[in-house]
N, C-alpha and C positions, 0 to 999 in steps of 0.2 A: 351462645354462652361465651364467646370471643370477648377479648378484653384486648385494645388498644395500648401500646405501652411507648411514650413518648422516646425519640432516641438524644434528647438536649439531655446534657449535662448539667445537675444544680451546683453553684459551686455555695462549697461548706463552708462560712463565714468564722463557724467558732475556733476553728484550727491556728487562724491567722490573725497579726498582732501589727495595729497599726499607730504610729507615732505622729502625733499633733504639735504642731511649734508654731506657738503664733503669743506675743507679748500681750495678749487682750485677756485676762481670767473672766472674762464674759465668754467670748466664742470658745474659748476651751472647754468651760464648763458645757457649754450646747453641744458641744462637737460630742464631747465627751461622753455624754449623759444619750445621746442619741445614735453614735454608734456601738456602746456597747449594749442597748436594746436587740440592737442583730446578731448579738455573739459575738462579735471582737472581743481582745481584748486590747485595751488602746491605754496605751502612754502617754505623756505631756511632758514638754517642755517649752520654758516661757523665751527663751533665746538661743542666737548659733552656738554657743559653747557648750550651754547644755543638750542641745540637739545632737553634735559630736557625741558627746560622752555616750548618751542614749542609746545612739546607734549603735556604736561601735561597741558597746556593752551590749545589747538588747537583740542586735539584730533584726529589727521589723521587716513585714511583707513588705510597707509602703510607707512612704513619708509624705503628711501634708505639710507645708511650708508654706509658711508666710513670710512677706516680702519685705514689707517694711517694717524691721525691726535694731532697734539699740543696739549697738556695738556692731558686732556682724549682723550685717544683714541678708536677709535671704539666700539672693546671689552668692554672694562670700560662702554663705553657708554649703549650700550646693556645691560651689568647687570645690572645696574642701573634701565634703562627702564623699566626689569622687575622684578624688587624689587618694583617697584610702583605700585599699586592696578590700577589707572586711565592708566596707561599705559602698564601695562602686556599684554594685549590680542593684542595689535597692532602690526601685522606680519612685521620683519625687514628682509630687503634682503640687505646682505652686498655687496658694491661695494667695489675691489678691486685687486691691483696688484700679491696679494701675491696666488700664486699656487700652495704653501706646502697642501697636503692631512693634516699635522697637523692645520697645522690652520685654514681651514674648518671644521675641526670638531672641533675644539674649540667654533666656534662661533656658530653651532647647539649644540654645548652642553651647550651655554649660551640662546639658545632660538633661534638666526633666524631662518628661515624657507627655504632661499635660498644665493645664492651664485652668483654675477654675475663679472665677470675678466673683468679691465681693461688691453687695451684700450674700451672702453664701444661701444657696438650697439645698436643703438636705435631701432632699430626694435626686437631686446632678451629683450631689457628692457622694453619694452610696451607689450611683449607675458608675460615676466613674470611678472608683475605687473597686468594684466588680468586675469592669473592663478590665483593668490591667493587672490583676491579680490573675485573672480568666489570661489574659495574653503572657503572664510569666508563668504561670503552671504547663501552658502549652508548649512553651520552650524549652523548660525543664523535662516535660517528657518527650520533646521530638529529638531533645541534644541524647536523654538515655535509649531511647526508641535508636534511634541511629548507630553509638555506643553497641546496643545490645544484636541489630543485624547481622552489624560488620562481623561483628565479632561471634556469630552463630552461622554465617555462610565464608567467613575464608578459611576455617576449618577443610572443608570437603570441598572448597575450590581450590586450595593448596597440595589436596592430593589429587584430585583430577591432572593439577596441573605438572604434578611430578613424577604422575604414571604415565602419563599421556608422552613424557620427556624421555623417560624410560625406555619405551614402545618405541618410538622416534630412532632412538640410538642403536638401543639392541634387537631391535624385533627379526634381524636376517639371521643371529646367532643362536634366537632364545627357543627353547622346546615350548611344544604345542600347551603343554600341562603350565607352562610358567607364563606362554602370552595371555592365556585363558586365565589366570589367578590377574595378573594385573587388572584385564577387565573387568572382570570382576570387582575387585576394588572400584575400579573406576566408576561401573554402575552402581556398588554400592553408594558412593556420595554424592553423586546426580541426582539418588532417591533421597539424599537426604538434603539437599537443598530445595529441590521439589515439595517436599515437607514443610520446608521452611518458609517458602515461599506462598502454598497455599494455605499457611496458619495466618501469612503476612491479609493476605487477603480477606480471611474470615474475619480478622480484627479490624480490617477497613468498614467489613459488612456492616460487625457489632457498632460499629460507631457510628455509623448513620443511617441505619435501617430503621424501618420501624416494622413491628411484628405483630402478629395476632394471639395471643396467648390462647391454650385449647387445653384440655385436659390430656392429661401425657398417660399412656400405657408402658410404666415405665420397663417392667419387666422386657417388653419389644425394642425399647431405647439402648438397656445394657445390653440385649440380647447383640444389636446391633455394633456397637461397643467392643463385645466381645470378639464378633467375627472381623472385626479388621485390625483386631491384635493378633488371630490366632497364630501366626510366625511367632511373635515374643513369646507367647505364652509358652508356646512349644519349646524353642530355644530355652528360657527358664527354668521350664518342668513346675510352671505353675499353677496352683490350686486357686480355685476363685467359688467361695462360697456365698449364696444367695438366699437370699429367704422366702421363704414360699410363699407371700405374696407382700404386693407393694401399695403401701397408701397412694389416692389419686392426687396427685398435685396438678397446676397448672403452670403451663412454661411454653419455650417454643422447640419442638424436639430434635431438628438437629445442631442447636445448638448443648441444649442439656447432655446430648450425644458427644458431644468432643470436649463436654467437660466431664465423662465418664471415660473416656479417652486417655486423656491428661491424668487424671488419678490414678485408674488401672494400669497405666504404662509407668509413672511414676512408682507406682507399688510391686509393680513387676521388674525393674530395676534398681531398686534401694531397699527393696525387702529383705527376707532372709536367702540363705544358699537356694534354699528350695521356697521358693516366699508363698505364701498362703494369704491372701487378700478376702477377710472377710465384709459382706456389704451388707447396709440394712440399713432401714428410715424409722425414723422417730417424729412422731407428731407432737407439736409444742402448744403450750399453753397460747399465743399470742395468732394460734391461726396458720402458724407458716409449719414444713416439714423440714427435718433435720435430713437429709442426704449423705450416707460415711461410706467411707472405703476404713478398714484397720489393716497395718501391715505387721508382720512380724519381723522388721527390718530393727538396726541398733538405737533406733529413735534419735532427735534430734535435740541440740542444745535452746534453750529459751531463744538465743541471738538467733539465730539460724530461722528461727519461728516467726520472729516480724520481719523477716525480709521474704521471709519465703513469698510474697503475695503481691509486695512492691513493683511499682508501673515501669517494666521494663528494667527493673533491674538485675544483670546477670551478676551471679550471686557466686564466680568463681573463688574472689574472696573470701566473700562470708557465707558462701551454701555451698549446697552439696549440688554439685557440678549439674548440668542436665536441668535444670528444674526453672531457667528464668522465663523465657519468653511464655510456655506453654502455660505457667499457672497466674502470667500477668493476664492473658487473655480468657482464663476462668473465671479470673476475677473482673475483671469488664463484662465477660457473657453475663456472670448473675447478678450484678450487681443491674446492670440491663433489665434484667427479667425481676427486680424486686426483693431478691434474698442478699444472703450474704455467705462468704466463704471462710475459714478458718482450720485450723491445722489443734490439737492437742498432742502432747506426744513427751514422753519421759525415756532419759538414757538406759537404754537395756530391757528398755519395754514398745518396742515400738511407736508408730505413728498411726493417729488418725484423722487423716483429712474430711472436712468436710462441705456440703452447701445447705442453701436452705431454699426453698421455691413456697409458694404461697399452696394453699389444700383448697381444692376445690371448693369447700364450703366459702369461700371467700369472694365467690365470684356472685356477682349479682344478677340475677336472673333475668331483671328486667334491663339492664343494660344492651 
């Protein structure tokens, strides 16, 4: 009854908005008419000037450019683009006739990133507009990915490093009870980058593993869950209510395990004085199982709500402190395993986090 679950990433075409510049209302219309069949949404413009405006209004994922055109031309165009703070980083892939080695490199030495010769294919121009969409998403989350380490391990490298400094100075003066409280500390942020560092790796996992999906016993997954919070829970003094039995989904379980992890330690943290985390599944009309945690914590605001889930975004800003890396990686595990994650939650009424995993009824038998 295993089910195979691919670890490639699809990338979601409809999100993304790409701009066409080229003086032919023939290939615009093509272009046109055949990328937004895959869900773009795509703009046009017939010259450099209005290519400027475009952008620097519009802001597109990508620009295709065409080379030889009236007044500014391609090139022109290009530098320009990237003379502009708002439009430098928008990857251009030139369309065009011309198939001198010098003038492809002219126009990487003005910044595009690619090259594509007319007469135009549409099926090279939607691999390469995928590619490099695929290569700026991935930068965008390795610069936040990066962003959010640093910034989650010099916390508790900062105090190692100024107890440890402490220790060093005073330690011939300090009573036994005060060198022992330092270490303490000390061992506490060792364990928390320890932490950090094996979430680092479960998300290397989730991204290029591939897994067996099997029918989850899930009451044994929170049970599991539970016992490696039991410190929090204790320190809290919190209640965690369960329901007396659980619909069968399928998934892979220790991953589903460290996304009951992430919620319950979430909820045991941002709940109420004495937080009470109730849990329960709901089976949906479309096949899949609804997975909550509810807290009795002050609930959050709508803003606070779509970031909570964003790719490595820590959310000191705009969230409530604690909550970046651990629920960017729940959201990678399920979205991995087929479901999806999502948060409801009203001020003064608490939060409810949740996932969804597919119901066994879904698995094909002859598979």
């Amino acid at each position: 009854m295993g089910l195979i679950i691919d670890m490639e990433e699809s990338l979601m075409t409809e999100k993304h908005t790409i701009l066409i510049v080229d003086d032919n209302p023939t290939n615009l219309g093509v272009l046109f008419d055949y990328l937004r069949s895959f869900g773009f949404k795509v703009l046009i413009a017939q010259d450099g000037k209005g290519a400027l405006q475009r952008a620097s209004h519009a802001k597109p994922d990508i620009i295709l450019l065409d080379v030889l055109m009236p007044g500014l031309n391609g090139f022109e165009t290009c530098q320009r683009l990237k003379e502009q703070e708002e439009t430098r980083d928008i990857p251009i892939i030139f369309m065009t006739a011309l198939s001198d080695t010098v003038d492809k490199v002219k126009g990487f030495e003005l910044g595009a990133v690619d090259y594509i010769t007319k007469p135009l294919q549409h099926e090279e121009v939607l691999a390469r507009i995928n590619a490099h969409l695929t290569i700026r998403r991935q930068n965008r989350e390795l610069d936040a990915f990066a962003h959010t380490v640093a910034h989650d391990l010099q916390n508790p490298l900062g105090i190692i490093l100024s107890y440890s400094h402490i220790l060093l100075e005073d330690l011939p003066t300090m009573e036994v009870e005060q060198a022992l409280e330092v270490l303490h500390r000390i061992r506490q942020a060792g364990e928390k980058m320890n932490n950090i560092i094996e979430a680092l790796l479960l998300l290397a996992g989730v991204h290029k593993e591939e897994v067996e999906m099997a029918p989850l016993n899930m009451a044994d997954v929170v049970a599991q869950a539970q016992q490696r919070l039991d410190l929090m829970i204790n320190k809290h003094h919190g209640d965690i209510i369960q329901p007396r039995s659980w619909p069968i989904a399928v998934g892979y379980a220790p991953w589903v395990e460290e996304v009951w992890v992430n919620y319950l330690s979430n909820g045991l943290k941002y709940g109420g004085s004495a937080p009470c985390l109730e849990l329960g599944a709901t089976p949906q009309a479309d096949g899949m199982i609804r997975f909550w945690v509810k807290d009795n914590g002050p609930g959050l605001t709508p803003e606070r709500q779509k970031s909570l889930f964003a790719e490595f975004i820590r959310l000191g800003e705009v969230r409530v402190e604690g909550r970046g890396l651990g629920l960017s990686i729940v959201r990678r595990i399920v979205e991995k395993l087929g479901g999806e994650v999502g948060v409801e939650s009203h001020i003064g009424q608490g939060s409810l986090f949740f996932f969804t995993l597919p119901s066994i009824e879904t698995i094909d038998p002859n598979r």
